[in-house]
Backbone of each chain as nested JSON, in Angstrom:
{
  "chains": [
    {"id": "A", "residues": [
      {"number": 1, "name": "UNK", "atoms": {"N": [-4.897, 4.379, -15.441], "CA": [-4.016, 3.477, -14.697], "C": [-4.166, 3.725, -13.195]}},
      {"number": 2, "name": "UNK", "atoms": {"N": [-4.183, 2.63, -12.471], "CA": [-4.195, 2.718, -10.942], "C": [-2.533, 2.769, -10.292]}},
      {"number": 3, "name": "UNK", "atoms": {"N": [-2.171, 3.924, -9.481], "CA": [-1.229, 3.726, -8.846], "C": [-1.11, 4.007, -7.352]}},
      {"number": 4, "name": "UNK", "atoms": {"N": [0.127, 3.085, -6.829], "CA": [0.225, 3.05, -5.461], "C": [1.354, 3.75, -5.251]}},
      {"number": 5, "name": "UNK", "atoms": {"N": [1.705, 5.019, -4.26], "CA": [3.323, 5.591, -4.484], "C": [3.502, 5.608, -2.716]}},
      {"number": 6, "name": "UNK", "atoms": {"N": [3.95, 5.071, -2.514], "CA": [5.09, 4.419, -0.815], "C": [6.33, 5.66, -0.689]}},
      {"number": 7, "name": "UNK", "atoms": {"N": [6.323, 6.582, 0.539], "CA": [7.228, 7.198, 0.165], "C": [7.998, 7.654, 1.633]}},
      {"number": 8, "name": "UNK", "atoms": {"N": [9.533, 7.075, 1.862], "CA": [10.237, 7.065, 2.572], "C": [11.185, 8.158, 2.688]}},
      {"number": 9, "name": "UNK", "atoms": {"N": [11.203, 9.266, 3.505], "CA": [11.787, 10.004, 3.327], "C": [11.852, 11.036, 5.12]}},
      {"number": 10, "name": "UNK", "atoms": {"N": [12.669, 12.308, 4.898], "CA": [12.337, 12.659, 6.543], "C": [11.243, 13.341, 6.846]}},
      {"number": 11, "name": "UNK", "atoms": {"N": [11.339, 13.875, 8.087], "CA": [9.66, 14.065, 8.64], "C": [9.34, 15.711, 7.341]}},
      {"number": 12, "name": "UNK", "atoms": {"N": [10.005, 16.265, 7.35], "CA": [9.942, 17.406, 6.538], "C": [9.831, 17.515, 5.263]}},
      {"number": 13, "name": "UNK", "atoms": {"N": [10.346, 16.677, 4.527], "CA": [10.028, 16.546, 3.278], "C": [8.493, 15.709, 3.17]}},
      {"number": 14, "name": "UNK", "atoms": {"N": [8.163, 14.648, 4.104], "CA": [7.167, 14.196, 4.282], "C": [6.263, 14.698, 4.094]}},
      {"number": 15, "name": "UNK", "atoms": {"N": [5.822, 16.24, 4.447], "CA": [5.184, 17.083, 4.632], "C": [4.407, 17.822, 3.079]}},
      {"number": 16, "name": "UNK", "atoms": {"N": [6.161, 17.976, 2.567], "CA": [6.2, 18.701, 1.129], "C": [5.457, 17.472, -0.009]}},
      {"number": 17, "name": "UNK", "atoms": {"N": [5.908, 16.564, 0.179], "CA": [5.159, 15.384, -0.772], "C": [3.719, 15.146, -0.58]}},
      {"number": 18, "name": "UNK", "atoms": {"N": [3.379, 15.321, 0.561], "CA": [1.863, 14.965, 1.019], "C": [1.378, 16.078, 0.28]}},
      {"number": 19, "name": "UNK", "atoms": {"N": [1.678, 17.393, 0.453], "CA": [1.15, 18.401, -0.429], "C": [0.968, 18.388, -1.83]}},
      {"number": 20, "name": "UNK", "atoms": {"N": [1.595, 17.837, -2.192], "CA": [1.786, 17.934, -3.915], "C": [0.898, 16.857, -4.5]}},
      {"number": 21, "name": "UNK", "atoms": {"N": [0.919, 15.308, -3.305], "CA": [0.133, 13.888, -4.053], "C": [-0.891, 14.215, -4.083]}},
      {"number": 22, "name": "UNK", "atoms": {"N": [-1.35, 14.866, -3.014], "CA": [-3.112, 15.224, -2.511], "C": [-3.409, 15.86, -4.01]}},
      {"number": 23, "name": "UNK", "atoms": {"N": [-2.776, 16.38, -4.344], "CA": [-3.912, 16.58, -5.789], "C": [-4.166, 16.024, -6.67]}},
      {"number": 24, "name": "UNK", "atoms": {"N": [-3.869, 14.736, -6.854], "CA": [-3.518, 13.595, -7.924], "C": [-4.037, 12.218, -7.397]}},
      {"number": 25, "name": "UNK", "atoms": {"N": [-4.191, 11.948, -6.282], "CA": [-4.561, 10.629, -4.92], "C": [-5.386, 11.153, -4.242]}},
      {"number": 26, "name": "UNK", "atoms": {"N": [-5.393, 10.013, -3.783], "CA": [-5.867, 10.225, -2.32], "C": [-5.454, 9.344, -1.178]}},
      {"number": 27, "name": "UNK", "atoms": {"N": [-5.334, 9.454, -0.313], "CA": [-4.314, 9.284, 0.923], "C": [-4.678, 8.145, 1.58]}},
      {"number": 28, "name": "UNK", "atoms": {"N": [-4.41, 7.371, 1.978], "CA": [-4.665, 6.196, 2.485], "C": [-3.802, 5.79, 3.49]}},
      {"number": 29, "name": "UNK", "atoms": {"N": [-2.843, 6.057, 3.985], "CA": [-2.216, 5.548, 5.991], "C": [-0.594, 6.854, 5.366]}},
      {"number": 30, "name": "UNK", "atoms": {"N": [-0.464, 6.993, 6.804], "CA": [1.123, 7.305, 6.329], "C": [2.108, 7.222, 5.314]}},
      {"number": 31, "name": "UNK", "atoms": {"N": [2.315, 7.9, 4.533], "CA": [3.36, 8.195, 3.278], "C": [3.141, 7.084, 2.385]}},
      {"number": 32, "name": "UNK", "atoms": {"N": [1.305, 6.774, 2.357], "CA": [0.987, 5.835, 1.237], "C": [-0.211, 6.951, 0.626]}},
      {"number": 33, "name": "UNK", "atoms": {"N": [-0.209, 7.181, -0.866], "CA": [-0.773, 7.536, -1.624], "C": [-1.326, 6.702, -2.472]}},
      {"number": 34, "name": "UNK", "atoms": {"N": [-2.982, 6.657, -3.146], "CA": [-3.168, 5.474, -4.509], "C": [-4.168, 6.361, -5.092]}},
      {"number": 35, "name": "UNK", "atoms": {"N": [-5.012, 6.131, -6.347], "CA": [-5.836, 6.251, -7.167], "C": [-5.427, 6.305, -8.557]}},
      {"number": 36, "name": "UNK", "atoms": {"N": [-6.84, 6.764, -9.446], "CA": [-6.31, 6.127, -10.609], "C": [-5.584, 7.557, -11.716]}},
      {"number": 37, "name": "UNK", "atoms": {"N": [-5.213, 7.645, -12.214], "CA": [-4.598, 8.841, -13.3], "C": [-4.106, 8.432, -14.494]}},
      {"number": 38, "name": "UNK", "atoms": {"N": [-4.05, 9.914, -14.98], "CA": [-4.153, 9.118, -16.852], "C": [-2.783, 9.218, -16.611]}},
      {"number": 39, "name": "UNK", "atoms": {"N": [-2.472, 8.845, -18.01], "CA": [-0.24, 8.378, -17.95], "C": [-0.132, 10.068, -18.16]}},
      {"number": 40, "name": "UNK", "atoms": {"N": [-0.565, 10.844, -18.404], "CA": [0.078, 12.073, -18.475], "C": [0.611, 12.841, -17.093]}},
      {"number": 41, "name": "UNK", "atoms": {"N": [-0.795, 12.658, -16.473], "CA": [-1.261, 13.162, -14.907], "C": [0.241, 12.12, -14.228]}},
      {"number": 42, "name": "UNK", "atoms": {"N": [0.227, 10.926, -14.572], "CA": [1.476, 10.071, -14.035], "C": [3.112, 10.699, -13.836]}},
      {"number": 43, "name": "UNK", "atoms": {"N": [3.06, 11.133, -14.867], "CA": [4.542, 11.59, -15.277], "C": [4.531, 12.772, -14.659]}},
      {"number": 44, "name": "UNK", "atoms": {"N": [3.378, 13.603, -14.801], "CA": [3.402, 14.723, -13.615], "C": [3.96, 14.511, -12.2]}},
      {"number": 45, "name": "UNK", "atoms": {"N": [3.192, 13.549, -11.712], "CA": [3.616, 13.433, -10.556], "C": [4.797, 12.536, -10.718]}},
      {"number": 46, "name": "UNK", "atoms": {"N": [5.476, 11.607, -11.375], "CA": [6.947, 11.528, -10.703], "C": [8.015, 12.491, -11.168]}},
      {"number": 47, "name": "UNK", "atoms": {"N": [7.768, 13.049, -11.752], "CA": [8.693, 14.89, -12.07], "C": [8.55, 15.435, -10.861]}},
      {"number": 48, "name": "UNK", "atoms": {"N": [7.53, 15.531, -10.474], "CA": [7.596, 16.244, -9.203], "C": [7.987, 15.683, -8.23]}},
      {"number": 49, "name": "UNK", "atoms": {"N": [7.58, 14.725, -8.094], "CA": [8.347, 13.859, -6.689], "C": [10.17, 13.655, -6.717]}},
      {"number": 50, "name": "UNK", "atoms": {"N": [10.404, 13.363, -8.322], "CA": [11.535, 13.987, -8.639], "C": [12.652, 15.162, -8.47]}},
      {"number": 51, "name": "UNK", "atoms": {"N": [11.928, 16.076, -8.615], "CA": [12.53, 17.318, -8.0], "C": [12.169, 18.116, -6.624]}},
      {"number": 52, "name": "UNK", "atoms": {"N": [10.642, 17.537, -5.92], "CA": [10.212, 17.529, -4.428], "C": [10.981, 16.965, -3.414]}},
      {"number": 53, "name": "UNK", "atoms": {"N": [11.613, 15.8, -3.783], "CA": [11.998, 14.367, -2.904], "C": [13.644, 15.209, -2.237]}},
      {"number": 54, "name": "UNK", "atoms": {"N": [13.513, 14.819, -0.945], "CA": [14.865, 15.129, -0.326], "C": [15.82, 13.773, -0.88]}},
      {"number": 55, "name": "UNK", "atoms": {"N": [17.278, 14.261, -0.676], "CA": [18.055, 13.789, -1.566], "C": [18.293, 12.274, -0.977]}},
      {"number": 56, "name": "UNK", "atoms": {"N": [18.072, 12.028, 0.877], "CA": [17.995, 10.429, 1.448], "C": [16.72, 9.84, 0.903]}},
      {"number": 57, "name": "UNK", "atoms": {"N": [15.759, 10.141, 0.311], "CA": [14.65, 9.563, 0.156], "C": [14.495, 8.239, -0.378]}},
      {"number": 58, "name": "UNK", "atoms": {"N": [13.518, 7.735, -0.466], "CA": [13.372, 6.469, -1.496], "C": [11.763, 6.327, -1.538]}},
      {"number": 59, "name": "UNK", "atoms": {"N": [11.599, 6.02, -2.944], "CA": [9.883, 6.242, -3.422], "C": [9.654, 5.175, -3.785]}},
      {"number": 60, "name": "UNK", "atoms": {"N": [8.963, 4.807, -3.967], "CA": [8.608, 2.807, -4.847], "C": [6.831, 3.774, -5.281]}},
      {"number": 61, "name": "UNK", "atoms": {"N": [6.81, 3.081, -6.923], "CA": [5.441, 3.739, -7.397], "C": [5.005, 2.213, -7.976]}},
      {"number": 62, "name": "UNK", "atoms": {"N": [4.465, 1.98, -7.092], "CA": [3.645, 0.519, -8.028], "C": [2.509, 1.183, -9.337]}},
      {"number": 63, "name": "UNK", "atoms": {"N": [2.666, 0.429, -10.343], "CA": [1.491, 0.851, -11.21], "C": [0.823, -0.338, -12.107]}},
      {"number": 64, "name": "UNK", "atoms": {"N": [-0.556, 0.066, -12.1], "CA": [-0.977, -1.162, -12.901], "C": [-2.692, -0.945, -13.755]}},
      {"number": 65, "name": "UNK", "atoms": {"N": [-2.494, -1.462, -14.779], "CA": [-3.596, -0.734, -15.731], "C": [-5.003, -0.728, -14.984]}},
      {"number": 66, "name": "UNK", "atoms": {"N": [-5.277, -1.589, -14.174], "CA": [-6.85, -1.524, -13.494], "C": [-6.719, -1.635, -12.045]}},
      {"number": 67, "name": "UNK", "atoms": {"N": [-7.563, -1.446, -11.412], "CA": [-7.698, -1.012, -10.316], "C": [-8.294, -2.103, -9.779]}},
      {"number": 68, "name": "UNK", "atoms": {"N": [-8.857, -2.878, -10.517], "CA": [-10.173, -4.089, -10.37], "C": [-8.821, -5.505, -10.338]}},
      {"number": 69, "name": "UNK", "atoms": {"N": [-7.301, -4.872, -10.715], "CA": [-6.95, -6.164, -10.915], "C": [-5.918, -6.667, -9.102]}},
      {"number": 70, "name": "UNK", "atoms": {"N": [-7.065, -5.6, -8.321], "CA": [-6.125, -5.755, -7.277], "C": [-7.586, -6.06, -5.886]}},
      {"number": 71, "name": "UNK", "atoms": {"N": [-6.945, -5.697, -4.53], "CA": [-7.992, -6.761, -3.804], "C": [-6.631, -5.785, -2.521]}},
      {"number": 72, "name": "UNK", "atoms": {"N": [-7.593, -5.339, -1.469], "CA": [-7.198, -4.446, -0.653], "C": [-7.67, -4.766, 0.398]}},
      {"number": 73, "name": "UNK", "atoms": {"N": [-6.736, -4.902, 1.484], "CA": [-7.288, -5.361, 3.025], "C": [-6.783, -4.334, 3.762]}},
      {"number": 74, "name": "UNK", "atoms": {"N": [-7.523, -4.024, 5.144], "CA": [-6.491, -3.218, 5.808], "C": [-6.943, -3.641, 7.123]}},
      {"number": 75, "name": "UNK", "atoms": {"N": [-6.089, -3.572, 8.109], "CA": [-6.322, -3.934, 9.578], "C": [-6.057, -2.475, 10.416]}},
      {"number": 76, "name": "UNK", "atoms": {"N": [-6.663, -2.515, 11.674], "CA": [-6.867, -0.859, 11.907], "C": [-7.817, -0.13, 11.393]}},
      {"number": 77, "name": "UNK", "atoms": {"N": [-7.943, 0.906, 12.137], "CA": [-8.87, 1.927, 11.931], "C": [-8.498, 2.747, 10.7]}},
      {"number": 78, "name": "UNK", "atoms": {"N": [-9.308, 2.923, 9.824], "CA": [-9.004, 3.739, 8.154], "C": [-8.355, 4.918, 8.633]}},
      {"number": 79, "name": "UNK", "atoms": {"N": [-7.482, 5.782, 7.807], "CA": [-6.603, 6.884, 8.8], "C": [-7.348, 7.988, 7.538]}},
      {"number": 80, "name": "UNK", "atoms": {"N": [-7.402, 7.297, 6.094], "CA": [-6.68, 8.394, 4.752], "C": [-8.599, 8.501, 4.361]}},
      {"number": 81, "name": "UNK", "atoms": {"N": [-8.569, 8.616, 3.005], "CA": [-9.625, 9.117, 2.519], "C": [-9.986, 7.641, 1.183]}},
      {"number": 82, "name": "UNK", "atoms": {"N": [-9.232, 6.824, 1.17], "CA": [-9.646, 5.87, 0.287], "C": [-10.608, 4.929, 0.748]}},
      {"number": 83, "name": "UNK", "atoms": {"N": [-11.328, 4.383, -0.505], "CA": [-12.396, 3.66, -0.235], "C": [-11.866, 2.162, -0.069]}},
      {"number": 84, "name": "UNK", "atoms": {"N": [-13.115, 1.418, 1.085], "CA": [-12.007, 0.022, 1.267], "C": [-12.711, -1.114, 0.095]}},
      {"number": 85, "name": "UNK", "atoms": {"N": [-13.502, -0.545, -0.737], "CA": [-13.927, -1.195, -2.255], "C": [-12.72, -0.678, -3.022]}},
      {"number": 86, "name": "UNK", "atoms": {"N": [-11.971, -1.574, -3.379], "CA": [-11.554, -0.665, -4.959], "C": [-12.416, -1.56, -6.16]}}
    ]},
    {"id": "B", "residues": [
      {"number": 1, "name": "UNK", "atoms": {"N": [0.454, -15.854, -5.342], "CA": [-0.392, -14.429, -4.981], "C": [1.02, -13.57, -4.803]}},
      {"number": 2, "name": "UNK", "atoms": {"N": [0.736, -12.364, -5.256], "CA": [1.624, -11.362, -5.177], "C": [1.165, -10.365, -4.119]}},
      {"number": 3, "name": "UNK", "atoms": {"N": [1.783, -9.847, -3.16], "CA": [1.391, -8.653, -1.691], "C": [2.187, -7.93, -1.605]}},
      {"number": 4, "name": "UNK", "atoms": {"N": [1.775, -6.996, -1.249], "CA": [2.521, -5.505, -1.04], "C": [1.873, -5.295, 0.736]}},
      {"number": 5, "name": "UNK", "atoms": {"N": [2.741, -5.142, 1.244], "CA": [2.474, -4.651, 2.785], "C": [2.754, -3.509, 3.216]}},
      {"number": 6, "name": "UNK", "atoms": {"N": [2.223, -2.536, 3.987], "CA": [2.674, -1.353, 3.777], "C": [1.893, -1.164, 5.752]}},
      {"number": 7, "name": "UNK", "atoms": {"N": [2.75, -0.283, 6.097], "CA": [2.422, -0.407, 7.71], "C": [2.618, 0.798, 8.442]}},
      {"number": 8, "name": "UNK", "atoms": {"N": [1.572, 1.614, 9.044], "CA": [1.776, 2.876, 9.969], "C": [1.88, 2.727, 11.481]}},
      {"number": 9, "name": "UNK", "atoms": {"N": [2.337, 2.68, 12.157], "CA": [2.878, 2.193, 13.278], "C": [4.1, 2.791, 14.174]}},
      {"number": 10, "name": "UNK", "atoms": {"N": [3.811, 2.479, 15.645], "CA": [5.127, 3.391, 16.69], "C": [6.533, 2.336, 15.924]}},
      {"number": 11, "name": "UNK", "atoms": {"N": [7.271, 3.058, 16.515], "CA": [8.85, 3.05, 16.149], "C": [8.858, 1.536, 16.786]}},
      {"number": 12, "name": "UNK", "atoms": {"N": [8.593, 1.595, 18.161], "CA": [9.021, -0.034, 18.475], "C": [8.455, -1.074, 17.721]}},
      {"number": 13, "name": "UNK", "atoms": {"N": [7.017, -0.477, 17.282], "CA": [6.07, -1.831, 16.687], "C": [6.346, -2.006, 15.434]}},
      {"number": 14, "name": "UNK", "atoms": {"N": [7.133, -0.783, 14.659], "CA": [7.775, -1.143, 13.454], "C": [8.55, -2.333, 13.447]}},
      {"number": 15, "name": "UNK", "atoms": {"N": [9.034, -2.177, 14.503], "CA": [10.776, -3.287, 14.616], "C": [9.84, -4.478, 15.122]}},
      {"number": 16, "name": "UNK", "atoms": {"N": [9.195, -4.812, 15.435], "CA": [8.542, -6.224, 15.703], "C": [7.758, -6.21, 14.548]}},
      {"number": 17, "name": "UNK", "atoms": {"N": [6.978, -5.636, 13.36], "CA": [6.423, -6.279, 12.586], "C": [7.252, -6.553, 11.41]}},
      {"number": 18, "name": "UNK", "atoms": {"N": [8.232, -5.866, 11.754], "CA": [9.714, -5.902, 10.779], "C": [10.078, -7.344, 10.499]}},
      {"number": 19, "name": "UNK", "atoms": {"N": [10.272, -7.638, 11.622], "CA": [10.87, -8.84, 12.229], "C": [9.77, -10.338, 12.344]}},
      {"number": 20, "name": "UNK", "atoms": {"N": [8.88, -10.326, 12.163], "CA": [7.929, -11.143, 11.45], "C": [7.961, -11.213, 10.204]}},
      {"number": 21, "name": "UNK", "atoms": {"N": [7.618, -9.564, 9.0], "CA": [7.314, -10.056, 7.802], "C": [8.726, -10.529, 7.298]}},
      {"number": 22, "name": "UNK", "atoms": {"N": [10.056, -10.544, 7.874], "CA": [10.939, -10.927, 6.721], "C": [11.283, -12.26, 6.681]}},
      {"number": 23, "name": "UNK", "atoms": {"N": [10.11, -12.562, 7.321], "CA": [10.266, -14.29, 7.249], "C": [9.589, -14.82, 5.786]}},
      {"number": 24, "name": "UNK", "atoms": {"N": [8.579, -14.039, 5.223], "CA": [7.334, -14.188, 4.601], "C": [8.171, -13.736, 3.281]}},
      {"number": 25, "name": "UNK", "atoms": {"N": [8.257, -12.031, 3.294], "CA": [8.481, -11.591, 2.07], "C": [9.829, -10.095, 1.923]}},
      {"number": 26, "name": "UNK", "atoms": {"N": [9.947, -9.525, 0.825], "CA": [11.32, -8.664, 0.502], "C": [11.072, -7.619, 1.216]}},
      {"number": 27, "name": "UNK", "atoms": {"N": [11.809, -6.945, 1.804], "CA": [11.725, -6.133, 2.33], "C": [12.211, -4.468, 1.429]}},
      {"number": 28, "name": "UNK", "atoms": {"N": [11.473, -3.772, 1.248], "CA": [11.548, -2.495, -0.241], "C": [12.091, -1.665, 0.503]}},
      {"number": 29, "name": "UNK", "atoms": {"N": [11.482, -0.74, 1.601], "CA": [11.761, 0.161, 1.835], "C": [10.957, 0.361, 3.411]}},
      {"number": 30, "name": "UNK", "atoms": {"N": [11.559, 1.328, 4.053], "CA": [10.875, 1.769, 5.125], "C": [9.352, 1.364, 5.452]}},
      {"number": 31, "name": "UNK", "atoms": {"N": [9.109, 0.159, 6.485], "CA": [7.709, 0.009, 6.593], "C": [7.082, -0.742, 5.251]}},
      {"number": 32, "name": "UNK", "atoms": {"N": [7.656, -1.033, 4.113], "CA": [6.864, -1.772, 2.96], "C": [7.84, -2.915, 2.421]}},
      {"number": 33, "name": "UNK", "atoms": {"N": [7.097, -4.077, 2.518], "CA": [7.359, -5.245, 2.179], "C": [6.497, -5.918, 1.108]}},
      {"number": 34, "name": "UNK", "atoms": {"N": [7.295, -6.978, 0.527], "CA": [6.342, -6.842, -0.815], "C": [6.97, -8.806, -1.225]}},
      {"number": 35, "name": "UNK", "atoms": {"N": [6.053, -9.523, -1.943], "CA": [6.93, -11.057, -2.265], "C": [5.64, -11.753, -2.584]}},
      {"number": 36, "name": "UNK", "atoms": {"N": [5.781, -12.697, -2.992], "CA": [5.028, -14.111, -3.123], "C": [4.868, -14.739, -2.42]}},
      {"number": 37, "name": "UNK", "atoms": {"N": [3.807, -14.996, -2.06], "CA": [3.332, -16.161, -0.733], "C": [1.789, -16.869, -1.592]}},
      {"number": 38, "name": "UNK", "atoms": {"N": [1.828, -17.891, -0.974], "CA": [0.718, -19.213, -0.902], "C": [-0.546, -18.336, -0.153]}},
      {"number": 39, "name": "UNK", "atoms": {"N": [-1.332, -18.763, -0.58], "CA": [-2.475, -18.466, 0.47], "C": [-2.703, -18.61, 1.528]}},
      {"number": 40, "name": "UNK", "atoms": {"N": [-1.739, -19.755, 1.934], "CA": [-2.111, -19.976, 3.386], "C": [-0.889, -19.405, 4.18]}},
      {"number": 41, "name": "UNK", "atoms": {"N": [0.677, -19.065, 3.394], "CA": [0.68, -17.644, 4.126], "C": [0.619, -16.503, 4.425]}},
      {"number": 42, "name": "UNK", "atoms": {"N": [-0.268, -16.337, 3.274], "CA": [-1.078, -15.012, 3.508], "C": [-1.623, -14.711, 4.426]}},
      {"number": 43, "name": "UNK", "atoms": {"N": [-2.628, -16.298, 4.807], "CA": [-3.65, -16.005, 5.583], "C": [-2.542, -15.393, 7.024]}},
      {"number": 44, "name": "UNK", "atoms": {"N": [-1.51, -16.756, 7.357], "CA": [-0.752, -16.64, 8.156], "C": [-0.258, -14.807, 8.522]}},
      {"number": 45, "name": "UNK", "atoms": {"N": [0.074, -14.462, 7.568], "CA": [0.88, -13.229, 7.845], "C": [0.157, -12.068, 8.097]}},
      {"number": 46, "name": "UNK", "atoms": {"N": [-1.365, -12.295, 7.691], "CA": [-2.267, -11.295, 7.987], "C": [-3.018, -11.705, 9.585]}},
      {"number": 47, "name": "UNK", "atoms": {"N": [-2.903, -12.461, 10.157], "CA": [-3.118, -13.133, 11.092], "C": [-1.735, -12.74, 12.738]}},
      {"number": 48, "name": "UNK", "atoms": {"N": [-0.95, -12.943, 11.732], "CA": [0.519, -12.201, 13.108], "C": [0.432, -10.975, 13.07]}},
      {"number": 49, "name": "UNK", "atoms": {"N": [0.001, -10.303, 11.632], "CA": [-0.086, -8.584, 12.023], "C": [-0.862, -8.577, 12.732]}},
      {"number": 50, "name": "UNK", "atoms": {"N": [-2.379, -9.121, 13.043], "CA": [-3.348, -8.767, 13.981], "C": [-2.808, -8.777, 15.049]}},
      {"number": 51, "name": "UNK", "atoms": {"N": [-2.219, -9.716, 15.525], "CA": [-1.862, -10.248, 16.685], "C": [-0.946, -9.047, 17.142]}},
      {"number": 52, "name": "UNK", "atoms": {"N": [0.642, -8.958, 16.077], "CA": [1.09, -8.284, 16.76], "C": [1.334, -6.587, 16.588]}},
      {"number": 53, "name": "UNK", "atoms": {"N": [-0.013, -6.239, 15.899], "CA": [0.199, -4.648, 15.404], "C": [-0.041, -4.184, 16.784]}},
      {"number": 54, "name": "UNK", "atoms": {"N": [0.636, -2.524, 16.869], "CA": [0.021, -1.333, 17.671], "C": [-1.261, -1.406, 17.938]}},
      {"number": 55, "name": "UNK", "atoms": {"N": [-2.009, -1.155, 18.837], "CA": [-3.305, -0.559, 18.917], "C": [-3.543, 0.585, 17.792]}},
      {"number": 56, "name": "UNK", "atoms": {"N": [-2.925, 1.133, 17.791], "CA": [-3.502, 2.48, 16.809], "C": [-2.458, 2.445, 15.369]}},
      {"number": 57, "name": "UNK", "atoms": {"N": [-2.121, 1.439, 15.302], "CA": [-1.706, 1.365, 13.641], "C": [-2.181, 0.867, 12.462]}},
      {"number": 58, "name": "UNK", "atoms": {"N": [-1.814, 1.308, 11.506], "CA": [-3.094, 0.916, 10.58], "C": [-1.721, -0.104, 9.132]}},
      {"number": 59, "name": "UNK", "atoms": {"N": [-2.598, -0.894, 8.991], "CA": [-1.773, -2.056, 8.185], "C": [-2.22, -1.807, 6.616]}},
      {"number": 60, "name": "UNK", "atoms": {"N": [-2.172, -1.587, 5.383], "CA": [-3.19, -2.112, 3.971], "C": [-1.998, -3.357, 3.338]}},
      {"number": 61, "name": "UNK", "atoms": {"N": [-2.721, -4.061, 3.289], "CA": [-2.497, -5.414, 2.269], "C": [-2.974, -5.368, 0.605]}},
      {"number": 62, "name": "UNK", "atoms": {"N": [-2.439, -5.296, -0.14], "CA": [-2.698, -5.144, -1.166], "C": [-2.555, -6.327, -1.875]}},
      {"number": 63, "name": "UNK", "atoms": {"N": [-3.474, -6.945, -2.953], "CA": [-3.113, -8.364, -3.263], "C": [-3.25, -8.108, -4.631]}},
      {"number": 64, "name": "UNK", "atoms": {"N": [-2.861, -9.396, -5.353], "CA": [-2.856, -9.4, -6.403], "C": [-2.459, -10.695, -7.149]}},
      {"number": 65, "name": "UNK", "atoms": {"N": [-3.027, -11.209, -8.085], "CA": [-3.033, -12.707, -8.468], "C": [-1.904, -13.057, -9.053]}},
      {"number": 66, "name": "UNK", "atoms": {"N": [-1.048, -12.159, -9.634], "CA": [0.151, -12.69, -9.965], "C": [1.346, -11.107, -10.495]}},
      {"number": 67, "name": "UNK", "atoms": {"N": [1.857, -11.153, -10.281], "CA": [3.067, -9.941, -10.08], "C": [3.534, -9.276, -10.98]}},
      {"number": 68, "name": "UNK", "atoms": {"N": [3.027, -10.148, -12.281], "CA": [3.4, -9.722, -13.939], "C": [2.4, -8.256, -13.874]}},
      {"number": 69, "name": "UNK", "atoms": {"N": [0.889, -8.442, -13.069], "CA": [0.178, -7.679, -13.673], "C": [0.664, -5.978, -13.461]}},
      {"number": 70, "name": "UNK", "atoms": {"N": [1.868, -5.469, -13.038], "CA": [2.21, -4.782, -11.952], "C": [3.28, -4.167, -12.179]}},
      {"number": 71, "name": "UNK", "atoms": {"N": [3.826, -3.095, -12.618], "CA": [5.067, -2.497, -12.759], "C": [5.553, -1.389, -11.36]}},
      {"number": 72, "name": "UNK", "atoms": {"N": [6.987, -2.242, -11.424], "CA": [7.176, -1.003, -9.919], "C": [8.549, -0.093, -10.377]}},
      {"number": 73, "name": "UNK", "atoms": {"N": [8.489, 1.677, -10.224], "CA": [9.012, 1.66, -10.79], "C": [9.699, 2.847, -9.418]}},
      {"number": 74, "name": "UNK", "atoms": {"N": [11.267, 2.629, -8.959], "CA": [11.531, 3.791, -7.658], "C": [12.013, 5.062, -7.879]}},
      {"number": 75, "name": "UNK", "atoms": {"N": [12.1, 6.262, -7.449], "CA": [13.132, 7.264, -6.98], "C": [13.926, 6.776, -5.874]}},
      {"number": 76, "name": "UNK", "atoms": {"N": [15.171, 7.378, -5.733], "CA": [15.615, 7.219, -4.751], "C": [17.223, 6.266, -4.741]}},
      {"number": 77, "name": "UNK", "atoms": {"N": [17.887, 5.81, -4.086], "CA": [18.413, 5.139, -3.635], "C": [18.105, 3.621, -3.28]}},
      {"number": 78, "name": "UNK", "atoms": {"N": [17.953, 2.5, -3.694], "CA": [17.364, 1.569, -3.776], "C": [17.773, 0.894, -1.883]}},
      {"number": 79, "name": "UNK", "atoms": {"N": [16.764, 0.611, -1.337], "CA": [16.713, 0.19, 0.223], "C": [16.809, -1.025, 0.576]}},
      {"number": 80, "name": "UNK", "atoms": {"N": [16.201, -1.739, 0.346], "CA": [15.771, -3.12, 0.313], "C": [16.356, -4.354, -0.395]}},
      {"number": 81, "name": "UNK", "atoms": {"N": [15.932, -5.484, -0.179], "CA": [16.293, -6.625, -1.275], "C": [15.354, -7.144, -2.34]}},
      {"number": 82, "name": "UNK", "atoms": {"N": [14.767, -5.82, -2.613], "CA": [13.352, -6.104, -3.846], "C": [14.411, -6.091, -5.376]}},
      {"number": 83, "name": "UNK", "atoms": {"N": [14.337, -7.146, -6.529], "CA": [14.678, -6.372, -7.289], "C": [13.923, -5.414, -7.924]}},
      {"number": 84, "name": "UNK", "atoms": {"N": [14.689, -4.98, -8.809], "CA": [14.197, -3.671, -9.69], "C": [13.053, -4.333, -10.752]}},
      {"number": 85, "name": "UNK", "atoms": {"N": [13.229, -5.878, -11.537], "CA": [12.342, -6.157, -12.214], "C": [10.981, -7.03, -11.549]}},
      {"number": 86, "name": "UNK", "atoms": {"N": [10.148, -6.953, -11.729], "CA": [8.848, -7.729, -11.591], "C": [8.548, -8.455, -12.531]}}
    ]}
  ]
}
């Protein structure tokens, strides 16, 4: 499954989440994470973001079975490590 | 077409691209907007970000042919006027 996880939260916890996605994603602009993971690897990471996440936060995890069923633009200079093919 | 907007950008240029996309589409959470638009305001809305992004901010547009294909699922405190179902 391909997922996208958006994550709003303060500059400090910001920090703690970037640590934990990087092993599961890969990074693509400011407190946006995507790639693909099996549903197990999934649930991993929202447990953790679960019990990582400061308590003002707010996360949005888009998910969707292919990766091919989506179409990615970006304006600006690339910041993260994702490819601009998906 | 279904879009997800997602935007890295200074504090002021947040509040001006703020203030464009909620003409277009829902506003989720910090910096990410997300809705249904026509193609041609797509084209439109990818066209005012050029215009009016930061120099050094970076925009991804994420598309997608129709919104069913797509589960969103949050932590957090719900922010926005997205609902919860897709």
């Amino acid at each position: 499954m391909f997922v996208i996880i958006v994550y709003d939260t303060e500059a400090k916890n910001c920090v703690k989440l970037h640590k934990h996605l990087k092993k599961y994603l890969n990074w693509n602009q400011n407190s946006v994470f995507e790639g693909i993971v099996t549903k197990s690897q999934y649930f991993e990471i929202k447990d953790i973001l679960d019990r990582k996440r400061a308590e003002k936060s707010h996360i949005t995890l888009y998910i969707m079975e292919n990766e091919k069923l989506l179409t990615r633009e970006e304006l600006g200079e690339a910041r993260g490590n994702v490819s601009n093919i998906i």
